[in-house]
N, C-alpha and C positions, 0 to 999 in steps of 0.2 A: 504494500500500500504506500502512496506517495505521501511522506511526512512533511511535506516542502510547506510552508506558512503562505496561505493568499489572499496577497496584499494588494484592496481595493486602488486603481488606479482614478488619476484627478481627471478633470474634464480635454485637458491636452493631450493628454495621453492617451485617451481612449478616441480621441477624433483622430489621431495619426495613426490607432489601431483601425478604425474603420476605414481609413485610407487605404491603407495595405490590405484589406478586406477585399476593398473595390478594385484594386487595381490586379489583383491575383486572381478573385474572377473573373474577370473582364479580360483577360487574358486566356483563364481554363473556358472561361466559352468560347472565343476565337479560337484555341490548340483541339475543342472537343471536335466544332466543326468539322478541321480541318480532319481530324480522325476520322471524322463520319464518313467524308470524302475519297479519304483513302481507302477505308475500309470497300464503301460501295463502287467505286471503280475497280479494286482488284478482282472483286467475287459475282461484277457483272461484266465486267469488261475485258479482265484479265491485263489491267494496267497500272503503275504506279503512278498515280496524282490526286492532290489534294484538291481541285478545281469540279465544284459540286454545287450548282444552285438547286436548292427542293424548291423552286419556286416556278419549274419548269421540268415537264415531264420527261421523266428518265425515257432516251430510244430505246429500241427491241435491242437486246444482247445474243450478242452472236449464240451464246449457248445454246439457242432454241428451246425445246423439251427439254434441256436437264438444269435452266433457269429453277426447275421444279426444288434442286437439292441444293439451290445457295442458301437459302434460311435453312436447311438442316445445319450444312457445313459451319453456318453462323452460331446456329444450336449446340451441335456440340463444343465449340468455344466457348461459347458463355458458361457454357454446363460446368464446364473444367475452370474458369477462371473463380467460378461465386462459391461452387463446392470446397477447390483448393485454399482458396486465400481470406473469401470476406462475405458468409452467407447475408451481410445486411445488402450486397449490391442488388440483389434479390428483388426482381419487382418496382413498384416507380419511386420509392425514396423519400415520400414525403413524410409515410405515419413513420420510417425512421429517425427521420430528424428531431418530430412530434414526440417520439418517445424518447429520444437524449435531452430534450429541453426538460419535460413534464417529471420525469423520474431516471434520468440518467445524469442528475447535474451539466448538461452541457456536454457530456463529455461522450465522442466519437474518435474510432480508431482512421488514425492516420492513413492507413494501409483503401481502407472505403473509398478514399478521394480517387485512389489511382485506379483500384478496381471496378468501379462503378461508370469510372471514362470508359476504361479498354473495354469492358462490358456491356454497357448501352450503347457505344459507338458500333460494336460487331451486332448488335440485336439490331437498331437503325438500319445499320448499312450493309447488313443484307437482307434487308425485307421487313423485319419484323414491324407490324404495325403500333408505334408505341413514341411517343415524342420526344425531345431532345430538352425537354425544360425542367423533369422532374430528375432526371441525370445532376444538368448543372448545379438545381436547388441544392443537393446532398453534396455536390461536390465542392462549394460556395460554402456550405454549411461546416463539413468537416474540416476545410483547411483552417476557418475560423476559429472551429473547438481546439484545435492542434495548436494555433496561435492561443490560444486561452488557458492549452495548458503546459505550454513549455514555459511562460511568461512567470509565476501563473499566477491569473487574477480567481476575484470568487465566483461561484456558481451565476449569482444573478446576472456580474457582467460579462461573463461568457456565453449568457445566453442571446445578449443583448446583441455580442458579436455574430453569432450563429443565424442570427434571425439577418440581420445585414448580410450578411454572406448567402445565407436565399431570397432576400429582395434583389440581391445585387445578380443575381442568376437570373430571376426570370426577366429584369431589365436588360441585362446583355445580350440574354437571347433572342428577346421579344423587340427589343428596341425601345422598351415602354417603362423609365424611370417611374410614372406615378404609379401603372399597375405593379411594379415592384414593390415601391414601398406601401400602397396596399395591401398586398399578400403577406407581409411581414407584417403589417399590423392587425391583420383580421385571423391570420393563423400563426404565428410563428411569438410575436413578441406577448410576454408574460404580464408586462406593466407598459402600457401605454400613458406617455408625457413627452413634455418636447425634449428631456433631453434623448429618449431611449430612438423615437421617431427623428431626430437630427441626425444622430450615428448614423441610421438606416437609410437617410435620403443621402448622406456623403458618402456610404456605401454605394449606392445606386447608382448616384449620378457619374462617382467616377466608374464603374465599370460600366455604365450605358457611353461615355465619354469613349474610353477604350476599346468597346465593341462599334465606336462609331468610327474611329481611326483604320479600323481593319475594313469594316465590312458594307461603310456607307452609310449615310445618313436618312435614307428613305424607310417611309416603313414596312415590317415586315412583310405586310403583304402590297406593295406597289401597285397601288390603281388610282393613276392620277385622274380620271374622271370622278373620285368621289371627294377628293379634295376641295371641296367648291370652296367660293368665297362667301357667297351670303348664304347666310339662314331663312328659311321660310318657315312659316306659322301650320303645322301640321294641323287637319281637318278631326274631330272629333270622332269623325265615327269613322276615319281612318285609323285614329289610336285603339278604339275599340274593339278592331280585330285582333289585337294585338293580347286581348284577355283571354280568349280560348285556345290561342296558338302560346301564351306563357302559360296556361294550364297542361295543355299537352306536353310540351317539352318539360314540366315537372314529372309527369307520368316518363317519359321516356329517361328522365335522371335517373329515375327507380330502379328504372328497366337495365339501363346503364351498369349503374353499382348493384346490382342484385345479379346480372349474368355474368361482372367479372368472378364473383367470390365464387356464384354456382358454380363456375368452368372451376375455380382454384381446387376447389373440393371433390371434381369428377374427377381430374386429376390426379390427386393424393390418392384416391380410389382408385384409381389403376394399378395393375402388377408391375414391377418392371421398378426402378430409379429415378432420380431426376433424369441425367441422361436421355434412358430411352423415352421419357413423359416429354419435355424437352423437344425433341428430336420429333417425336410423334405429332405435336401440336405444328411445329414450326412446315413437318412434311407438307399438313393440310394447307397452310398460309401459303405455300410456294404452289401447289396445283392453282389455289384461287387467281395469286399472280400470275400464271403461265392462261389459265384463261381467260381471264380480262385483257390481255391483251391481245389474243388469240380473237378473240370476238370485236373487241372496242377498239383496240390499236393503241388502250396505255394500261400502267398495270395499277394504277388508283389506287390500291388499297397497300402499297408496298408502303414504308416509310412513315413522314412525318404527315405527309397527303397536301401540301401547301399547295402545290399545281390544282389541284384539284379543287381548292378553294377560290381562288384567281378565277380559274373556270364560271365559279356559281357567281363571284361577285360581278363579273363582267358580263354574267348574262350569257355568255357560249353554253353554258352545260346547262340545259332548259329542260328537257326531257323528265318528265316527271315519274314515270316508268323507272328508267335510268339512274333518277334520283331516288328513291328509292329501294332499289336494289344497292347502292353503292350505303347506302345508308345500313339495310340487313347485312350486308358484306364485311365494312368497316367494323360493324357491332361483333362478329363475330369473328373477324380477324386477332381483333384486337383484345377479346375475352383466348380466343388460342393463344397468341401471345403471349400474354401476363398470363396465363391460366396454366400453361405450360411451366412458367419461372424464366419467362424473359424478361431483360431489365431494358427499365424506358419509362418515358411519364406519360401521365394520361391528358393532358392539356390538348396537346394534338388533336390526337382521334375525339378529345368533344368538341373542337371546332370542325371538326369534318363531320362527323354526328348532327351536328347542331346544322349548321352550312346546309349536308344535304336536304335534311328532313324540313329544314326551315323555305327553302326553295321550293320545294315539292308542293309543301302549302302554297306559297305565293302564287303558284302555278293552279291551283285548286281554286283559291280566292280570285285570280284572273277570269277563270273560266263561267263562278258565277256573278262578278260582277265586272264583265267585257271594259266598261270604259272608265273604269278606275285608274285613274293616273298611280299608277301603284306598278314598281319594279320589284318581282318576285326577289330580286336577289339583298332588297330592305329585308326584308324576311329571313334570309338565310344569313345576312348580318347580327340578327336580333337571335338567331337562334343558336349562333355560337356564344353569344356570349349567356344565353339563359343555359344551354348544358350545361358550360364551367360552371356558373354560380350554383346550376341547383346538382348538380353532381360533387362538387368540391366544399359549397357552404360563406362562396367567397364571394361575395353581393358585389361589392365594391372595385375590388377587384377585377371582372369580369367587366362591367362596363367599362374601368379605364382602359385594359387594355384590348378590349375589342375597338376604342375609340383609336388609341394610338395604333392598334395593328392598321388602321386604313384611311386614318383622319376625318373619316365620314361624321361630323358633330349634326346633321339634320337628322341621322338616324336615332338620336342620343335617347329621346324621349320614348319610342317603340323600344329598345334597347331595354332601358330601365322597367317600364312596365312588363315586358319579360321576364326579365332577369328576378323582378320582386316576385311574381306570381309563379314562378317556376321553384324558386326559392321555397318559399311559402308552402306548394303545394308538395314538392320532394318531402320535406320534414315533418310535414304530416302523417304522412305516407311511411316513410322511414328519417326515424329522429336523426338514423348518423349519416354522416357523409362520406364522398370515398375513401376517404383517407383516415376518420377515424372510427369506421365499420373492420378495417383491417385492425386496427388494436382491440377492440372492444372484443372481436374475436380470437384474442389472445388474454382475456380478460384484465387488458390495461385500458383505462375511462381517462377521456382528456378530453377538455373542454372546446366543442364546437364556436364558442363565443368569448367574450371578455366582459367582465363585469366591471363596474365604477370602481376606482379602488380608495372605498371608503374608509379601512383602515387606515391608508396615507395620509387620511385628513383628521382621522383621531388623536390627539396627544395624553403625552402622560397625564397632565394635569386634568381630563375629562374622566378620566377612571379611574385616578388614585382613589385609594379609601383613606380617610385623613383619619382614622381611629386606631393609633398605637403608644404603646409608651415604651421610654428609656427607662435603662437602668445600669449603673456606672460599672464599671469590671470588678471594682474592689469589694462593691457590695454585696455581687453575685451569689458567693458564699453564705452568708447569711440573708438576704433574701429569696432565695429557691424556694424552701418551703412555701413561700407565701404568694409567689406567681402564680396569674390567674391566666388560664390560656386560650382566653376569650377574645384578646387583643394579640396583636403582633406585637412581640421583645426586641426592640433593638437594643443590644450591648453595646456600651462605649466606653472608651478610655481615653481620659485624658481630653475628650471632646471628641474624639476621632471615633469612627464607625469601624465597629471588630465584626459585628455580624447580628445574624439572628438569633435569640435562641429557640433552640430547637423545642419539639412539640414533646420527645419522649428523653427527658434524661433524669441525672439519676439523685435522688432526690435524698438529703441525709450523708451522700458522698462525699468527700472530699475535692474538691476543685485541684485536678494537678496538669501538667504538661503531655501524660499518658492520656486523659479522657476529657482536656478539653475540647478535643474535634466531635465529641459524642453532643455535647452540650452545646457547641455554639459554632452556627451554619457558618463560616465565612466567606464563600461564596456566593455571593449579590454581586448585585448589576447595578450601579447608579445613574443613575442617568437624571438629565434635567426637565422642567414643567413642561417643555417645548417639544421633547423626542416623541415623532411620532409612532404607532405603533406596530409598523414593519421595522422599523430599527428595535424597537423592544423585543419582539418576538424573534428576533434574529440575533442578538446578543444575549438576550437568556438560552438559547438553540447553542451557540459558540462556547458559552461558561457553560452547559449544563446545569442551568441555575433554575429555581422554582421561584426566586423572590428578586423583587424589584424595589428600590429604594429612590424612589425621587426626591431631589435633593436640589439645591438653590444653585450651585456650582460642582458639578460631578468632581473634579479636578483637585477639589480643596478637602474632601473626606471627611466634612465638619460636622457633627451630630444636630449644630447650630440651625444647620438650613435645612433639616428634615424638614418636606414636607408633607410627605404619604409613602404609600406601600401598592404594589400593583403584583396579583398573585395572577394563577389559571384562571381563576373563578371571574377576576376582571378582563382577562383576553374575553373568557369565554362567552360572558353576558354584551361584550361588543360584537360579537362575532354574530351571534344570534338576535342581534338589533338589527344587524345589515343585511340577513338573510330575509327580512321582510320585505326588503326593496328589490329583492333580485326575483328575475322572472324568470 
């Protein structure tokens, strides 16, 4: 166990930790890419380059028919990389993080950053249907816990770094500094204020900064016709359609997180290892690519699927048929997939989820109301981002960054009323979301939301109990008998605070240097009228101490400025004040 002392850093230090945050992922996104790149040009193409837009549909590969065994061959790589070295690379990365923040103090092995590249880089880039953002999250996350604990600071701001290290991921990937620091602050960060939410936007900005340097300034999905310049005042009973299609794509969230974990589980049910499960799953995914293209002339459902997206928002992929089968396709590629134990994020396949299925309606809405100035592919905009949110739980999130994937702000308003009702209606439906449906099924419970944090605003002086009295060290001995231990004893000498005494001691005994630790507690906390009570409960947590002595000046140890006493029973009756306001 590491006995090393961690010692909270000042406010300089931890903005040139989040620097370094930002700048090392915004870098491990640019180096994953370019992984991906190599990876899917050697095992489709059989060539060495890094030179890979998903934002344009991968040609036919010379390989013909045996295209079928590049996700095997991908499969059994991954199989061998997550078994050997790092079972967390395992799957899309996020309820891991979720589970080092919530009960792992922060803390994540080293070893995960590298494994989780080489690993989702070979799942991506040879087919496997699964995204590129919940990779970087974990691997944003873990160089930060690595930096947290070589350093090493405490748990709380280590975690604060870890949460910046996955805003600063899905910002470099995505292009989309606010949907980063959203994601950090709806799923990832413990205590939200401005200092925790600053770290996380210098995280962000600089590895969005850095991923701009490499990779271009535009957004991730380039469709400068939605770009516009003015806004226009959307029609009321054009927003209205937009409450049965945010209903559905609630339903289809469900449907979403309920057939990854099914697949997980038919899975484990099989004979056979990861390996062959593995390998079996990925098989299926490679026939589906060998006939989509074989019939369509692309292979749609291979990768991250952004071509495909492009597609719907520009209006070319209209076919509602079409959309819809790419829509059952994706859903089931990508449950093989993860279902198998390919590692990759889910962000992806819910905007291609979202995108198809969201098109398809607009195409349905066209057809019964012909002269509706309405572009089916508003719809398939609106529908990526109600998947993310009512699949993941991340409201906020999801609208910024469906806004910054494409700039489109006229869509803002269909978007939101989506994203709420798709929200809304998933967690009714099913309270968890995908990411914490994975823990829960491991019977670890992490919080969907964030609550006020009303203890921050509580101080000592709101819960001392002012009912105690002194009594001087010399006297002790003879008045023992006659302590009443109704009140709290503080001992003193000399003015100075020795402790408590205790509830059982020995009564008729002799006062010596062998049994005064039986007799009197000396371990208290002092602290001033002001401390509020996450620092109390986190300094009686550090002394292992049950008693809290609030006092005029902690510093000066003077029995003079007692002002009260703050036991469990005072956390406790706070604790259960603030539970009435929470919902």
């Amino acid at each position: 166990m590491d006995k090393r002392i961690e010692t909270p850093y000042g406010p300089l230090r931890m903005i040139l930790l989040a620097f370094s945050v930002g700048v090392i992922t915004g870098l491990g996104a640019v180096g994953f890419r370019a992984l991906i790149g190599l990876v899917h040009n050697f095992l489709f193409f059989g060539r060495f380059s890094i030179a890979y837009d998903a934002n344009i549909h991968t040609p036919p590969s010379h390989w013909g028919i045996l295209i079928i065994f590049v996700p095997v061959v991908g499969a059994i790589a991954v199989a061998w990389l997550v078994k050997t070295f790092a079972p967390e690379a395992k799957g899309h990365g996020v309820p891991e993080v979720m589970n080092a923040i919530y009960y792992n103090e922060g803390k994540i092995k080293p070893i995960v950053a590298i494994i989780k590249s080489l690993a989702s880089s070979v799942s991506i880039g040879s087919g496997g249907s699964v995204g590129r953002e919940g990779p970087i999250i974990q691997i944003g996350a873990a160089f930060a816990s690595t930096l947290g604990q070589i350093l090493p600071i405490p748990a709380r701001q280590r975690i604060i770094l870890i949460a910046a290290g996955a805003g600063a991921g899905i910002a470099a990937t995505f292009n989309a500094p606010i949907g980063g620091i959203a994601f950090a602050m709806e799923l990832m960060l413990v205590s939200i204020n401005a200092s925790t939410v600053g770290l996380v936007a210098i995280a962000t900005a600089t590895a969005t900064y850095i991923g701009r340097i490499f990779l271009g300034s535009t957004p991730a999905l380039n469709i400068p016709a939605l770009e516009i310049t003015h806004i226009h005042l959307a029609s009321p009973y054009f927003l209205l359609l937009f409450v049965p299609f945010g209903l559905l794509m609630g339903i289809m969230s469900v449907v979403f997180i309920k057939s990854i974990y099914w697949m997980e589980d038919w899975f484990d049910r099989m004979p056979g290892n990861y390996y062959t499960r593995h390998v079996s799953g990925m098989f299926f995914v490679g026939i589906m690519m060998y006939l989509f293209m074989h019939y369509t002339g692309h292979y749609y459902i291979q990768g991250v699927g952004y071509a495909t997206l492009i597609d719907i928002l520009k209006d070319t992929l209209s076919n509602p048929w079409l959309l819809l089968l790419l829509f059952a396709a994706k859903l089931l590629a990508t449950n093989l997939t993860l279902g198998s134990g390919a590692s990759g994020g889910i962000f992806s396949p819910s905007l291609f989820l979202g995108a198809t299925l969201g098109s398809a309606f607009g195409v349905l809405v066209h057809h019964i109301f012909p002269g509706l100035p309405l572009s089916p592919a508003v719809f398939g905009l609106a529908g990526m981002a109600a998947m993310i949110g009512g699949s993941t739980g991340a409201i906020v999130t999801a609208v910024a960054m469906t806004y910054e994937l494409t700039r489109d702000y006229n869509s803002i308003l269909p978007i939101i009323i989506a994203v709420a009702l798709a929200s809304a209606l998933r967690k009714t439906i099913c309270h968890e979301s995908i990411y914490t449906l994975k823990l829960l099924r491991r019977g670890i419970i992490v919080p969907e939301g964030l609550q006020a944090a009303l203890s921050s605003a509580t101080r000592a002086r709101d819960i001392m109990e002012k009912t105690f009295q002194t009594i001087e060290f010399s006297n002790l001995q003879h008045l023992l008998p006659e302590i009443k231990n109704t009140q709290t004893t503080i001992v003193e000498k000399h003015g100075n605070i020795l402790g408590i005494l205790r509830n059982r001691y020995f009564i008729g005994s002799e006062i010596t240097d062998d049994n005064i630790d039986d007799i009197i507690d000396s371990n208290i906390v002092l602290v001033s009228p002001f401390t509020d009570l996450v620092t109390i409960t986190r300094r009686m947590q550090e002394k292992e101490s049950n008693i809290v002595l609030v006092v005029r000046n902690p510093a000066e140890n003077n029995s003079k400025g007692l002002l009260g006493t703050i036991t469990a029973t005072e956390v406790s009756r706070v604790v259960g004040q603030s539970a009435k306001l929470m919902v």
